[in-house]
C-alpha positions in Angstrom: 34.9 -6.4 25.4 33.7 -7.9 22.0 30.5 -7.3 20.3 28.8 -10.5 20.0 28.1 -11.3 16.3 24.5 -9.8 14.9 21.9 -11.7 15.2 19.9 -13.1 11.4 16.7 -11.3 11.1 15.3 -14.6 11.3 15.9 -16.0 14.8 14.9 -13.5 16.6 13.3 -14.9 19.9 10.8 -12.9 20.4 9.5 -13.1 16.9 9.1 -16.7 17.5 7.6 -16.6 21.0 4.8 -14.3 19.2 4.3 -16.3 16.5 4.1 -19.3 19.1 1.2 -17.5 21.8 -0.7 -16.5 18.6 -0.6 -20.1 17.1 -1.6 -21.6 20.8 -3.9 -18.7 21.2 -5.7 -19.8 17.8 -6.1 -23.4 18.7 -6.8 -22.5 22.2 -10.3 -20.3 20.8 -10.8 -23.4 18.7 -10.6 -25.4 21.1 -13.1 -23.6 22.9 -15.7 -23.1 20.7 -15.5 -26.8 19.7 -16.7 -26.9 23.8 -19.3 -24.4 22.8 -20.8 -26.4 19.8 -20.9 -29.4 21.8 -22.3 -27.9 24.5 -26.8 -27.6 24.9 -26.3 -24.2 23.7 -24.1 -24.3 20.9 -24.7 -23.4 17.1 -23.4 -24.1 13.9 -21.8 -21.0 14.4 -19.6 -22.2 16.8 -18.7 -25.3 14.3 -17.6 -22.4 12.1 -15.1 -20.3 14.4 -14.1 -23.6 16.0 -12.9 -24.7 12.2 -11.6 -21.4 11.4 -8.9 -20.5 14.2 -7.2 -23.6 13.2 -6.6 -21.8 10.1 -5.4 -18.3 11.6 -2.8 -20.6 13.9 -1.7 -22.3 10.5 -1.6 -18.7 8.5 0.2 -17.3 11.5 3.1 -19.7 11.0 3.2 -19.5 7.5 3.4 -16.0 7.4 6.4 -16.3 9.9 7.5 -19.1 7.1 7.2 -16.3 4.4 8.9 -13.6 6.0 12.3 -15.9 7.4 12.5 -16.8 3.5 12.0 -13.2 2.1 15.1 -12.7 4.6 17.0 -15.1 3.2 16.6 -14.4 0.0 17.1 -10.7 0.6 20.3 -11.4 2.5 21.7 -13.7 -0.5 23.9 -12.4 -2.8 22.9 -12.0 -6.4 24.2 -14.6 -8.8 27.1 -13.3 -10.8 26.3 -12.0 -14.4 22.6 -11.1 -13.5 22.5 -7.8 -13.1 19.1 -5.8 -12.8 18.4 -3.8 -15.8 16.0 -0.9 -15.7 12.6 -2.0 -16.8 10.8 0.5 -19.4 7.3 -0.4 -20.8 8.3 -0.9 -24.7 6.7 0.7 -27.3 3.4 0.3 -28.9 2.1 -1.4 -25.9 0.2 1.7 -24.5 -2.3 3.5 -26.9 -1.0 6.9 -28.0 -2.7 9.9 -26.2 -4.6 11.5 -28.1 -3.8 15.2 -28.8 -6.2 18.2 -28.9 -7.3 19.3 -31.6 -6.8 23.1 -32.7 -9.5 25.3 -33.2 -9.7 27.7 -35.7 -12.9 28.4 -34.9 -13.7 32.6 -33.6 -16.5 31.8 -31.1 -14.2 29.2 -29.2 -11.3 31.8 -29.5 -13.2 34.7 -27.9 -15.2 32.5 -25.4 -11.7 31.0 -23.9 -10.0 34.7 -23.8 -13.2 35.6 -21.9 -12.6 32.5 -19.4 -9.0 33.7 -19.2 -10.2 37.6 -18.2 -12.4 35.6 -15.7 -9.9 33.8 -13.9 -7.2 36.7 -13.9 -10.0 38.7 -12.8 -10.8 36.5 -10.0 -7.0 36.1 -9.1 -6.9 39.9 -8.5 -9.7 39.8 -5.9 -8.3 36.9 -4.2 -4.9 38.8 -3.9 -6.8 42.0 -3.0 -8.8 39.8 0.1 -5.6 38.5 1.0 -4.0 41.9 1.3 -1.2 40.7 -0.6 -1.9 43.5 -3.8 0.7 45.4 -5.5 0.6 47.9 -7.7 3.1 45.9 -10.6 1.6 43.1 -11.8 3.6 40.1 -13.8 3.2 39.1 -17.2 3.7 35.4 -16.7 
């Protein structure tokens, strides 16, 4: 038994018979709210949608148009000597971050070690509620 050949990604029948009831689909709701507008009843509303289902049918087979080429191209072989180098955002471009500044200053010392005895502090009880408390503790 041989294995027929695979198919391209691009005629694939049922693809196309979607594409196809969506298009006729479109023009079919155009077509009937062009009925609509003509109708006693109808509004300039129905003018609208009657004029803008065209369009979906039409984007419908151009995004089918799109995506057979994005196949093709994806399915090509790259041209010889072109090879795809790394892309890297060169220097200078971005501003530098700026870096914090050191602080000499006593106050700011002493109010960030008491921040840091506040969190560890606050650590412990959360390990303590969790029942996961041990008599060692780490340094780091």
């Amino acid at each position: 038994m041989s294995v027929p050949p695979p198919r391209p990604a691009h005629n694939r029948p049922a693809l196309i018979a979607l594409v196809c009831v969506v298009a006729l689909g479109c023009l079919a709701l155009a077509w009937w709210q062009w009925e609509r507008f003509e109708s006693s009843s109808g509004t300039g509303q129905n003018l609208g949608y009657a004029l803008q289902w065209p369009l979906f049918a039409g984007f419908a087979v151009f995004a089918y148009v799109r995506f057979v080429r994005l196949e093709r191209e994806a399915e090509a072989p790259a041209p010889p000597g072109k090879a795809e180098a790394p892309r890297e955002i060169p220097a200078g471009i971005l501003p530098e971050r700026p870096a914090a500044a050191k602080s000499d200053d006593p106050e700011t010392a002493a109010y960030n070690q008491y921040l840091a005895q506040l969190h560890a502090s606050d650590i412990d009880a959360q390990v303590r509620t969790a029942g996961l408390h041990s008599p060692e503790r780490n340094a780091g």
